[in-house]
PyMOL Python script that loads the backbone (N, CA, C, O; Angstrom):
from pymol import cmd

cmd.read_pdbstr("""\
ATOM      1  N   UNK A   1     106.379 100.333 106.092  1.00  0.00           N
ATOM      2  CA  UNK A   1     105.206 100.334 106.921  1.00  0.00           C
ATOM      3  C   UNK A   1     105.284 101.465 107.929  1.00  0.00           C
ATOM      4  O   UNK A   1     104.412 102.016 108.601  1.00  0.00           O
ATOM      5  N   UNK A   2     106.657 101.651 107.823  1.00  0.00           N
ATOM      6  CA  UNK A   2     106.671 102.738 109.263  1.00  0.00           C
ATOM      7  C   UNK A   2     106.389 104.211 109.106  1.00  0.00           C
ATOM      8  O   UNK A   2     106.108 105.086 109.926  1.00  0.00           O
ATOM      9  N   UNK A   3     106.575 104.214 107.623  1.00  0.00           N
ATOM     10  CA  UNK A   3     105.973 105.825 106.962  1.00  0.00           C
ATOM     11  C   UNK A   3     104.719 105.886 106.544  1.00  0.00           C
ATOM     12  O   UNK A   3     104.115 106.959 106.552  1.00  0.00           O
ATOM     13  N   UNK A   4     104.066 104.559 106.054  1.00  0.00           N
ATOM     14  CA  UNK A   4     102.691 104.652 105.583  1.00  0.00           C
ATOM     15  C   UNK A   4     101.815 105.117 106.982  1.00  0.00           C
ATOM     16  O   UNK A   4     100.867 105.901 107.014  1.00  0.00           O
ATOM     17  N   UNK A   5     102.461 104.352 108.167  1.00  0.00           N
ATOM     18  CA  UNK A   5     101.917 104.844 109.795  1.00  0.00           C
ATOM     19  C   UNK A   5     101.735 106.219 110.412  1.00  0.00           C
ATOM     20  O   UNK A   5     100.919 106.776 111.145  1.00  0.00           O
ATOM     21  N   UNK A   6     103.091 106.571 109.656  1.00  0.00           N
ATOM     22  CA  UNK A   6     103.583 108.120 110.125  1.00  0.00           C
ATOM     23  C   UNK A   6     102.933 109.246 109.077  1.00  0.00           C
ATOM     24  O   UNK A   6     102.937 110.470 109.208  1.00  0.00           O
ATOM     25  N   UNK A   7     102.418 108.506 108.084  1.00  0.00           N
ATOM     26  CA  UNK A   7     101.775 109.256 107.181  1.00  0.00           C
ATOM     27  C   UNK A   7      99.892 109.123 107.506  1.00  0.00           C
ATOM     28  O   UNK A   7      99.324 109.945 106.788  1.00  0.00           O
ATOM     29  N   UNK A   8      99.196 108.567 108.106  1.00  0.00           N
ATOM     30  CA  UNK A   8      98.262 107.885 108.718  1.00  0.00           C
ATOM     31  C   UNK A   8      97.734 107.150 107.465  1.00  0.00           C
ATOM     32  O   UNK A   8      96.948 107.687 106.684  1.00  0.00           O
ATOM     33  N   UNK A   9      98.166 106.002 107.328  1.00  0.00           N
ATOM     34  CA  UNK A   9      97.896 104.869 106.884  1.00  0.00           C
ATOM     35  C   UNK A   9      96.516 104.127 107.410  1.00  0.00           C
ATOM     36  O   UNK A   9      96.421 103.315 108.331  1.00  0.00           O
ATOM     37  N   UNK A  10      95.649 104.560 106.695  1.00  0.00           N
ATOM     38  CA  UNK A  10      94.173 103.591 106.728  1.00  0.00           C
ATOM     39  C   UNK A  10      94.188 102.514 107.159  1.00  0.00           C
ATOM     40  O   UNK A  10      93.602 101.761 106.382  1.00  0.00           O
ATOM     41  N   UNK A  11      94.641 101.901 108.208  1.00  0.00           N
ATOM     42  CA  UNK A  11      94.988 100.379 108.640  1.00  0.00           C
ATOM     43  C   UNK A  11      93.380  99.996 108.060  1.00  0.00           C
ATOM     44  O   UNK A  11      93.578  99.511 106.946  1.00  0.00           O
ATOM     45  N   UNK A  12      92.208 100.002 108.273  1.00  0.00           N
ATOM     46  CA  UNK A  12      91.466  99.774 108.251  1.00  0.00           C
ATOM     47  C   UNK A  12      90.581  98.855 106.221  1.00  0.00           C
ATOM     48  O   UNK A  12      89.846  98.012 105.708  1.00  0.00           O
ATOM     49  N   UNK A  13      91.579 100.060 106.012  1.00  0.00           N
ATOM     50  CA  UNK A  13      91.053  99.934 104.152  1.00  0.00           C
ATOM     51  C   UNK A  13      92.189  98.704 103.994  1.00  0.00           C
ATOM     52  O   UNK A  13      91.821  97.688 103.405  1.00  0.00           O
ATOM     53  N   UNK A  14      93.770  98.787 104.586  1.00  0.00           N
ATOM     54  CA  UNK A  14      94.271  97.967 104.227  1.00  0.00           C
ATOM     55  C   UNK A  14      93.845  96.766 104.702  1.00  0.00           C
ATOM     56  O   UNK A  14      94.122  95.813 103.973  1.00  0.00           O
ATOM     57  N   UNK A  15      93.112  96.464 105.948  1.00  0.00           N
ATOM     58  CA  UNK A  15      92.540  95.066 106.222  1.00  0.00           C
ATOM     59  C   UNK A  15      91.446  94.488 105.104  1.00  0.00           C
ATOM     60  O   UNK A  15      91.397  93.289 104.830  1.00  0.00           O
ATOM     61  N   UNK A  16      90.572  95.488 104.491  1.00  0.00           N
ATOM     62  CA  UNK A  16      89.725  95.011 103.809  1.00  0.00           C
ATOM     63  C   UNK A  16      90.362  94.851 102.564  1.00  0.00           C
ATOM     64  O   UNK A  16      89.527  94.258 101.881  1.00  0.00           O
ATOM     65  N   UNK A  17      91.491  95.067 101.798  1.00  0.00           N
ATOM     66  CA  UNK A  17      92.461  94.897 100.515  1.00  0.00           C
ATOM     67  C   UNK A  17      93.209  93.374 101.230  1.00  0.00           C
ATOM     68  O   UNK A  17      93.458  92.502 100.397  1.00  0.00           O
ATOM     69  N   UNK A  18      93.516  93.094 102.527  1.00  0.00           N
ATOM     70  CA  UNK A  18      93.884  91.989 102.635  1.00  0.00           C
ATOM     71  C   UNK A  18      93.156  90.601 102.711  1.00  0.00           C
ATOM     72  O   UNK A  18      93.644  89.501 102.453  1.00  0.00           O
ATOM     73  N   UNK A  19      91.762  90.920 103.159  1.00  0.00           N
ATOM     74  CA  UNK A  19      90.190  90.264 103.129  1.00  0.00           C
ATOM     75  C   UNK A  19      90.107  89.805 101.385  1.00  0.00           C
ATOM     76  O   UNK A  19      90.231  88.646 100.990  1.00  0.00           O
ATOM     77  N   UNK A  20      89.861  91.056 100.460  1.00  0.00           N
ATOM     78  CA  UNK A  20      90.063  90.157  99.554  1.00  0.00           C
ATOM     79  C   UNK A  20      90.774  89.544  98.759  1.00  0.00           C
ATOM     80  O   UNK A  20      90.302  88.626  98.087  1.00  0.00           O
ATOM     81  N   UNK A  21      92.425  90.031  98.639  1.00  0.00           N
ATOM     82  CA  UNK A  21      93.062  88.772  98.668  1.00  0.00           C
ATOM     83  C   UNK A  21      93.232  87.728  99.059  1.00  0.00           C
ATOM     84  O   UNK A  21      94.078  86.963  98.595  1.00  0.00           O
ATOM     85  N   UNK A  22      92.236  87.388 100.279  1.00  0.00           N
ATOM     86  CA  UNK A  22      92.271  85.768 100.851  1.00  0.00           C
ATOM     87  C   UNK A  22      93.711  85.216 101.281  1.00  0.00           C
ATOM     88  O   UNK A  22      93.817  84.051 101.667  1.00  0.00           O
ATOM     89  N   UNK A  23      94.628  85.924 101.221  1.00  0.00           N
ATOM     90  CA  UNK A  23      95.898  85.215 101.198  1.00  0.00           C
ATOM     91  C   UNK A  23      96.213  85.625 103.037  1.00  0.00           C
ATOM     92  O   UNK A  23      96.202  86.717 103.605  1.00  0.00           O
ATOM     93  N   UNK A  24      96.445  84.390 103.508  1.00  0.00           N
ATOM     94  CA  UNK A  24      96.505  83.917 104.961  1.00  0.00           C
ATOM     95  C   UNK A  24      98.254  84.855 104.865  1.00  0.00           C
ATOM     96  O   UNK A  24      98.424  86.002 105.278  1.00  0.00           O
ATOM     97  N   UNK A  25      99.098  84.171 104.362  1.00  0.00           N
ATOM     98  CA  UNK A  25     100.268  84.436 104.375  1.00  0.00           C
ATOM     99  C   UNK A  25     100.807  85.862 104.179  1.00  0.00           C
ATOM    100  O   UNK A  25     101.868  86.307 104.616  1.00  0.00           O
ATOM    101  N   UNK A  26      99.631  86.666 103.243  1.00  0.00           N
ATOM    102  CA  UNK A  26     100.251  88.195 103.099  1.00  0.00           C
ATOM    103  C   UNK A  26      99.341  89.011 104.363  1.00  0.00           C
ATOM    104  O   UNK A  26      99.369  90.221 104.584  1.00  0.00           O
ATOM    105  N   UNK A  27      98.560  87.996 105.089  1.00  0.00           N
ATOM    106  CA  UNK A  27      97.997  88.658 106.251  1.00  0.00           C
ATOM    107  C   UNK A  27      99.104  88.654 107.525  1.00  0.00           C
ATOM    108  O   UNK A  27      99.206  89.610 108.294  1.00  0.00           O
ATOM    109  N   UNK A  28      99.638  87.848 107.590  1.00  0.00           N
ATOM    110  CA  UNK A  28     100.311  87.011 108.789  1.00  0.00           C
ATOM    111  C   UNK A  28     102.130  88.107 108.659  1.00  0.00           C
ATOM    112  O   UNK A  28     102.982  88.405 109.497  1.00  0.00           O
ATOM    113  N   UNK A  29     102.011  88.311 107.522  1.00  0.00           N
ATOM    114  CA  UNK A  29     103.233  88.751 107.479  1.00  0.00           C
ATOM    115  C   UNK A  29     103.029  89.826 107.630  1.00  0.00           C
ATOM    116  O   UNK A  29     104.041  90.345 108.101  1.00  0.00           O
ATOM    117  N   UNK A  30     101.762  90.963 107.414  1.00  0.00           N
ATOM    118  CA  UNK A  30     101.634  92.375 107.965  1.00  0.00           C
ATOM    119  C   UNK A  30     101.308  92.494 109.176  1.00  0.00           C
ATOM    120  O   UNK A  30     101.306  93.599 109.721  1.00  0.00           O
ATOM    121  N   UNK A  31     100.946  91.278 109.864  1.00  0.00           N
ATOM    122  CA  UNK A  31     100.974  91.786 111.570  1.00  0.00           C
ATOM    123  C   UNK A  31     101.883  91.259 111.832  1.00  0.00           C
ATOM    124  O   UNK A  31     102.074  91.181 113.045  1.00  0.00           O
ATOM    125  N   UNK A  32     102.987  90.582 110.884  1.00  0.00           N
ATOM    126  CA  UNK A  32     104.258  90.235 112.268  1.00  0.00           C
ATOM    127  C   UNK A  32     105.025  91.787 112.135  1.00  0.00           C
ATOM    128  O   UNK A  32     105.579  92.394 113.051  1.00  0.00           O
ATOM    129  N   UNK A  33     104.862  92.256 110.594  1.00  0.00           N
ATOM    130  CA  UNK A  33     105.939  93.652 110.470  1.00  0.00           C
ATOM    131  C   UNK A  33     105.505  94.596 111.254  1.00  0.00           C
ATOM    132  O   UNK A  33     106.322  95.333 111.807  1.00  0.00           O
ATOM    133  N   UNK A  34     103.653  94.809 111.520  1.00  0.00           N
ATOM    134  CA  UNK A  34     103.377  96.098 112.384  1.00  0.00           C
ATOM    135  C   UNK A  34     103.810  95.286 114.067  1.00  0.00           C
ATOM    136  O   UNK A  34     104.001  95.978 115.067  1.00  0.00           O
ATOM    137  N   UNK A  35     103.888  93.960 114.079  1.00  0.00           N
ATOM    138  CA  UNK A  35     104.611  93.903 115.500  1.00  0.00           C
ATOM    139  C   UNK A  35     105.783  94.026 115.748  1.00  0.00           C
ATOM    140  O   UNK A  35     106.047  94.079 116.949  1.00  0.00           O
ATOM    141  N   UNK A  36     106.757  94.106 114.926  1.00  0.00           N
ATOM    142  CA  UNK A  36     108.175  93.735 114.952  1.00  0.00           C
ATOM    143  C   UNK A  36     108.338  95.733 114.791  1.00  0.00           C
ATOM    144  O   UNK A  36     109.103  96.559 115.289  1.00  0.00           O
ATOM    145  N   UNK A  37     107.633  95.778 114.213  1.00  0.00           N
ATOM    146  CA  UNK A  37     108.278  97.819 114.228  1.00  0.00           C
ATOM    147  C   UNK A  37     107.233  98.660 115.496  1.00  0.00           C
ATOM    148  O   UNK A  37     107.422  99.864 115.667  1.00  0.00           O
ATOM    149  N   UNK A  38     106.374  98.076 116.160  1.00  0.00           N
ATOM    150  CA  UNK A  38     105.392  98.776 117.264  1.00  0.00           C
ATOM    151  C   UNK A  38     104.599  99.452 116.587  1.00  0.00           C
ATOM    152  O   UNK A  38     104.568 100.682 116.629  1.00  0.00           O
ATOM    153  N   UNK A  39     103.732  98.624 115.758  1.00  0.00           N
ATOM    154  CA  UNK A  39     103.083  99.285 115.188  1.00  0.00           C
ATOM    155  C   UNK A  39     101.602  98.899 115.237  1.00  0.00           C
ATOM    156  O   UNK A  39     101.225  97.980 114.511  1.00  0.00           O
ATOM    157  N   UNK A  40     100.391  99.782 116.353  1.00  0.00           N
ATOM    158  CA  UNK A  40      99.207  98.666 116.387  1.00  0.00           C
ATOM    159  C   UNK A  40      98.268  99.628 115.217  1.00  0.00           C
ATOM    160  O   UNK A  40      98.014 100.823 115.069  1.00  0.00           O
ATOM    161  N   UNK A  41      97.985  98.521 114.611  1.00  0.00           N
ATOM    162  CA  UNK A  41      97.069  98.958 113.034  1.00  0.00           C
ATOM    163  C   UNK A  41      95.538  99.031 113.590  1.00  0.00           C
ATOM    164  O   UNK A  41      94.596  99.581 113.019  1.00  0.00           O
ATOM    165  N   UNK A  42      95.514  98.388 114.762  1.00  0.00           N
ATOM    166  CA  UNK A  42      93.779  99.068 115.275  1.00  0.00           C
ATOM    167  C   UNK A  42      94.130 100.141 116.363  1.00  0.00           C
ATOM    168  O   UNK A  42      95.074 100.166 117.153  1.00  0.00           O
ATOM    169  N   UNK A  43      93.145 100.979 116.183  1.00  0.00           N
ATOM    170  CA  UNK A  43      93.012 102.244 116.683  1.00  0.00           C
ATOM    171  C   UNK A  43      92.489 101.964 118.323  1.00  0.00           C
ATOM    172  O   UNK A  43      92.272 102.916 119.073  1.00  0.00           O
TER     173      UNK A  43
END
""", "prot")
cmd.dss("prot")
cmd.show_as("cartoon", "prot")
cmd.util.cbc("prot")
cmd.orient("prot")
């Protein structure tokens, strides 16, 4: 996550790829990793 950031990673496209997977759990676990590395995915 910390290179897709450093590479500028679309936080934005990836929220809507996580929207439609519906999956609560693969949501929950990409904002604990962008919190746990300082990473804020909104601009």
């Amino acid at each position: 996550m910390r290179t897709a950031d450093e590479r500028g990673c679309d936080w934005d496209t990836v929220g809507e790829y996580l929207g439609r997977l519906d999956n609560g759990a693969a949501t929950k676990r990409i904002v604990y990793l962008a919190d746990q590395l300082g990473i804020n995915p909104r601009p």
